[in-house]
Every structure is written in structure tokens, then in C-alpha cells.
C-alpha positions as CSV (number, residue, x, y, z in Angstrom):
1,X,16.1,5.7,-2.6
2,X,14.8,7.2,0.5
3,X,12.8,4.3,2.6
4,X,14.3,1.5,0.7
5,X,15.0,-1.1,3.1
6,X,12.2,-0.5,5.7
7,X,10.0,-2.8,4.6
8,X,12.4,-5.8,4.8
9,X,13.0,-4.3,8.7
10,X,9.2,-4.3,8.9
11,X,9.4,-8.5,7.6
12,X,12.7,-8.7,10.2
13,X,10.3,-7.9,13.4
14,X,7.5,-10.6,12.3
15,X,9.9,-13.4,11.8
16,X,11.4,-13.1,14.8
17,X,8.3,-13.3,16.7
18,X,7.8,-16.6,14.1
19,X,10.9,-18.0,15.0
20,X,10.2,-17.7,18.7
21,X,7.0,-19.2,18.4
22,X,8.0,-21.8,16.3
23,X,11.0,-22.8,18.8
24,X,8.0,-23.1,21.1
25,X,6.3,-24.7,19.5
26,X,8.6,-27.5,18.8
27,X,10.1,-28.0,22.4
28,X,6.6,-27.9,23.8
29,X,5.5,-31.0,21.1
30,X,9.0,-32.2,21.7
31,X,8.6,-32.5,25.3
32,X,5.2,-33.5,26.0
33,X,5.8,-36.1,23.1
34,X,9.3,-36.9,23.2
35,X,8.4,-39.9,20.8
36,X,6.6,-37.8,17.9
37,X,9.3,-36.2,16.1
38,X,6.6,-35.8,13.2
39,X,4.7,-33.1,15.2
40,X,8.2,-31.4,15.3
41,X,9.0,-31.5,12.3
42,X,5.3,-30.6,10.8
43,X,5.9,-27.6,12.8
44,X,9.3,-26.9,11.3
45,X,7.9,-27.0,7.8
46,X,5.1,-24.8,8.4
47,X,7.4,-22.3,10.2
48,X,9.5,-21.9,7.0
49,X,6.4,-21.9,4.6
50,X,5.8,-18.9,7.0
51,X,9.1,-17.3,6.7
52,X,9.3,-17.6,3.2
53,X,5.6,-16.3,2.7
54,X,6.7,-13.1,4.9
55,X,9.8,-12.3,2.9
56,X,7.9,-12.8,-0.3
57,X,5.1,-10.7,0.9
58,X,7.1,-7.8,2.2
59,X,9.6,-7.6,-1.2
60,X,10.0,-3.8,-2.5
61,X,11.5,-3.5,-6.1
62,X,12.6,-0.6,-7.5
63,X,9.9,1.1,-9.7
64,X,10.9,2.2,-13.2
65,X,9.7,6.0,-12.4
66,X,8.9,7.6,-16.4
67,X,10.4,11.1,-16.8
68,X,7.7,13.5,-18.0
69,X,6.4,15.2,-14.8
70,X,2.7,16.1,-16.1
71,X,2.1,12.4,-15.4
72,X,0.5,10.7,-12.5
73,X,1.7,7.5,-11.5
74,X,-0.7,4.5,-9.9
75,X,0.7,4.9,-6.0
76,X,0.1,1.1,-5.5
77,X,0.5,-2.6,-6.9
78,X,-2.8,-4.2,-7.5
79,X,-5.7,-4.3,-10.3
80,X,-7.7,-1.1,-10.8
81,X,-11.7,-1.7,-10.2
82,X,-13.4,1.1,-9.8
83,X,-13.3,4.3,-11.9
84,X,-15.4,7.0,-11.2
85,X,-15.9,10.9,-10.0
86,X,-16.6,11.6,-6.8
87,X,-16.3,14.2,-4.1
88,X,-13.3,14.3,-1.9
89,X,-13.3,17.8,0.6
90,X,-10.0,17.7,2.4
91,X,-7.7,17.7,-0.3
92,X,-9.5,17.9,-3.1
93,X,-12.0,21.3,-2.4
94,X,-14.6,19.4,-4.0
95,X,-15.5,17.0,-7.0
96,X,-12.5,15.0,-8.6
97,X,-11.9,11.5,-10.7
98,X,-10.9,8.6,-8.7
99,X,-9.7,5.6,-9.5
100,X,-9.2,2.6,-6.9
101,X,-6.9,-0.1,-6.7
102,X,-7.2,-3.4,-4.9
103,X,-4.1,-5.4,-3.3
104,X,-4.3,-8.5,-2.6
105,X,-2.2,-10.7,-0.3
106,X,0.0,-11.2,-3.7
107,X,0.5,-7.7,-4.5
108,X,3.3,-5.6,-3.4
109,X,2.6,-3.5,-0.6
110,X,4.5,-0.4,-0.1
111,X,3.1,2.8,-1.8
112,X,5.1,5.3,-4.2
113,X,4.0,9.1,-4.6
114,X,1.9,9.3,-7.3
115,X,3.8,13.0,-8.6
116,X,6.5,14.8,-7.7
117,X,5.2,17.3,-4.5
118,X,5.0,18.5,-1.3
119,X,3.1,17.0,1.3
120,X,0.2,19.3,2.3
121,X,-2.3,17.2,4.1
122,X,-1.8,13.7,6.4
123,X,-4.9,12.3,8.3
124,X,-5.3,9.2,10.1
125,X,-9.0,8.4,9.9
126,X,-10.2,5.1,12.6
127,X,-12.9,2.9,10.9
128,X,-13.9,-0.6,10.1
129,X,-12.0,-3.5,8.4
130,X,-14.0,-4.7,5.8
131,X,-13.4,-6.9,3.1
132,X,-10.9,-4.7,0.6
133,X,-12.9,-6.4,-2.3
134,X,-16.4,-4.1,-1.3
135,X,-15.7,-1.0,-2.7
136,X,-17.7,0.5,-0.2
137,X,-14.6,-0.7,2.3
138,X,-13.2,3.1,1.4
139,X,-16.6,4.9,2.7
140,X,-15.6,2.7,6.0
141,X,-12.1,1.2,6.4
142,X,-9.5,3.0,8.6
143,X,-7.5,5.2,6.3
144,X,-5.0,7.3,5.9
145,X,-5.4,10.2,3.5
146,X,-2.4,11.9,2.0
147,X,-2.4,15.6,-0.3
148,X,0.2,16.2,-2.7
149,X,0.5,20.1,-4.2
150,X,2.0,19.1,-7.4
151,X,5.7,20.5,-7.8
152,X,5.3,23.3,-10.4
153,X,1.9,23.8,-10.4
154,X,0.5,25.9,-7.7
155,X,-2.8,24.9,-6.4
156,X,-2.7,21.3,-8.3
157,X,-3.3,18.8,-5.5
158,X,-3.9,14.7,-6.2
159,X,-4.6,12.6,-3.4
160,X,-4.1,9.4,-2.1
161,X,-6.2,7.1,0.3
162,X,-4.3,4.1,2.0
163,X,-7.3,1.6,2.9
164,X,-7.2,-1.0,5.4
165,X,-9.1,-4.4,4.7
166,X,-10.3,-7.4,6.6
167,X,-6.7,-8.8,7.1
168,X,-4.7,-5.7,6.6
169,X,-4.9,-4.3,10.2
170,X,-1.5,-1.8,10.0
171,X,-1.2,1.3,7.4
172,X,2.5,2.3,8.2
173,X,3.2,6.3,6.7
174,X,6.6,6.9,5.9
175,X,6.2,10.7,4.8
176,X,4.9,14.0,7.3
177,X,3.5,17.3,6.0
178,X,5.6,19.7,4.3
179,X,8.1,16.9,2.6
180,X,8.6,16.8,-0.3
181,X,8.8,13.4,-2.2
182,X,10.0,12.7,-6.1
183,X,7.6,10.9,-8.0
184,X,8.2,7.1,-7.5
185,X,9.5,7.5,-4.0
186,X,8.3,5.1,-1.1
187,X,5.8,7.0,0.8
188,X,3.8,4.2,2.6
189,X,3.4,0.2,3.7
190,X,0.1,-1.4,4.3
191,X,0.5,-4.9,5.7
192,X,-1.5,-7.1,3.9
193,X,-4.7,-7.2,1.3
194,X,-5.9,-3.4,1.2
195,X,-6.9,-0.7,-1.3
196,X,-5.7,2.6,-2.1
197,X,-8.1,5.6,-3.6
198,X,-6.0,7.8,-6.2
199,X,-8.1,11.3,-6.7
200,X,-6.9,13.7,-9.3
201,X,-8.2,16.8,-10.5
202,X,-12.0,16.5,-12.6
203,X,-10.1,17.3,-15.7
204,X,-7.0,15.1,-16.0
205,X,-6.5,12.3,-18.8
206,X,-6.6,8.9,-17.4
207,X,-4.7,6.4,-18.9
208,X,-5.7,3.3,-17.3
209,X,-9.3,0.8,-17.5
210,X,-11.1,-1.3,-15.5
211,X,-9.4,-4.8,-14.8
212,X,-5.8,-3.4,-15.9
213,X,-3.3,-4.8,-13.3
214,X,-0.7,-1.9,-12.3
215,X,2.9,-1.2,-11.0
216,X,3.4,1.1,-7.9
217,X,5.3,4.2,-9.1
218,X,5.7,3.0,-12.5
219,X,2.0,2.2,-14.4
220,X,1.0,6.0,-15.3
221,X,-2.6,6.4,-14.3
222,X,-3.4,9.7,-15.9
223,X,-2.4,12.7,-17.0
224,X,-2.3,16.4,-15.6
225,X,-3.9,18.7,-18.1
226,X,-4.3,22.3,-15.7
């Protein structure tokens, strides 16, 4: 699948940078100290409690993608806390349902495409990095905002905010205007605890409650009804 692979590159470039500071580390300890090989050693351990944290954090399974294309998939990994209509101008045109999914430092974080569509609208927005658990984080937070025209039906956008929290610092978009992703497909990374706003249009079914936990590209969130 397109993008598979670039989030273990992403996990690549951080534990380098660990390993070189960890090296460091342990000479420096080693050679002001030369007698505390416990210092060393200490620093070892945490360095691969590090490493394995990183390669744990930044795994990217395979979503199992269902088949029926009048259904919107959740675009993220995480538990679903807020419900609710809103209004969202830029991709929307106006009033919409939302429903908002937090990730924690546990959760998977690469994004899938919530449908089947072209890209039709890709915004970098700068902002704060508040705590992803306020919902008001999405009013705030840097963001990206991505549209999707839904592939067979003209004029059907959904759209999906990528949130920044107070740890997650990097929202990493894989996808540019006028693509064209398959329902499932990796479209985005956000690098640690975030949220992600899914907007769909005012009438469509959703499938999905507060506190239920979801897959990226694989939980259906709702259903297209226009």
C-alpha cells in the first residue's frame, strides 16, 4: 500500500539521534567516572527502553478496509469523545456532524482516508499545543485540514482535521491536492498524543458512540446517505 513503510523511516531518524546521544552519554559518564560503570549502564537501559518505546509507538498495521463504498471509515486510532454538529466553512460550505477522536501516546498514529476521493482542499493552519484531552484543543491547536470529494458522488465532501496536542509537536501529510486516495490508504502521521476531527455531511448515519475505541481505516464511523 502506498506510504507503507514511512513511518518506520520516520522512527529510523529518532533513534539514530538516540543512539548518538546515548553513546554520549555513556563515554561522558564513562570518562568522568571511569569507576561507575552503573551510571553506564543505567544509561544503556534507559536508551533501549527508549528504542523500544519508539518502534512501538511508530508501528503501522494494515487496516482491514470493509468493501461497501457508501461507508466512512474513522481516519484515526483512538477513542471517540465528542459527537456533535458543528460548522466547518472550508470544506464543508457550512453546517456538518463531527465526531472527534483522541490519540493517545498508545494509539497508533498514522491516519487512513476516511472514503475513497480526491483530494480537494489541504491547509496548514499554526496555533497552540494544548492538551489533546480539551476538546477545545481543535478551536486552537495547529492543524492540518484535509477535503475529500467522495469518488462517485459529485459534490459529497467529508473532512478531516489532524490536531496537534501538548506533546505532539509534528503533523506530517503524506497526500497533496488533486490525489486521489482509496479508502484505507495512509494519508498522514502525527507524532505523538493528538486528535483528529472527522466532518461528514448533516445527514449521514453514524455508526459509532461516545467512549467506543476505534481502528484507523477499518472502524466505520458512519454512513453516506446523499
Amino acid at each position: 500500500m502506498k506510504h507503507k513503510g514511512k513511518a518506520l523511516n520516520a522512527a529510523a531518524v529518532i533513534l539514530g539521534k538516540g543512539l548518538m546521544a546515548v553513546v554520549l552519554l555513556a563515554g561522558v559518564s564513562a570518562f568522568l567516572w571511569p569507576k561507575s560503570l552503573i551510571l553506564a549502564a543505567a544509561i544503556c537501559a534507559l536508551g533501549l527502553v527508549f528504542f523500544a518505546f519508539v518502534l512501538w509507538f511508530f508501528r503501522d498495521p494494515d487496516p482491514v478496509v470493509p468493501p461497501d463504498p457508501n461507508l466512512v471509515v474513522s481516519p484515526a486510532h483512538g477513542t471517540v469523545d465528542v459527537i456533535d454538529e458543528t460548522t466547518e466553512l472550508h470544506v464543508m460550505g457550512g453546517p456538518c456532524r463531527r465526531v472527534s477522536v483522541f490519540l493517545s501516546v498508545f494509539n497508533v498514529h498514522v491516519q487512513q482516508a476516511p472514503v475513497s476521493g480526491r483530494i480537494t482542499y489541504l491547509k496548514h493552519t499554526p496555533g497552540l499545543f494544548l492538551n489533546a484531552l480539551k476538546t477545545e484543543s481543535a478551536a486552537h491547536n495547529e492543524n492540518v485540514l484535509i477535503g475529500f470529494e467522495v469518488t462517485g458522488r459529485t459534490g459529497v465532501r467529508i473532512g478531516v482535521r489532524l490536531i496537534t496536542g501538548l506533546i505532539a509537536r509534528r503533523i506530517i501529510p503524506w497526500v497533496r491536492i488533486g490525489e486521489t486516495p482509496a479508502m484505507g490508504e495512509r494519508i498522514s502521521m502525527i507524532q505523538f498524543g493528538s486528535r483528529v476531527n472527522i466532518y461528514l455531511p448533516i445527514g449521514s448515519e453514524l455508526n459509532v458512540k461516545l467512549g467506543d475505541r476505534v481502528v484507523g481505516g477499518q472502524t466505520v464511523i458512519g454512513r453516506l446517505t446523499s
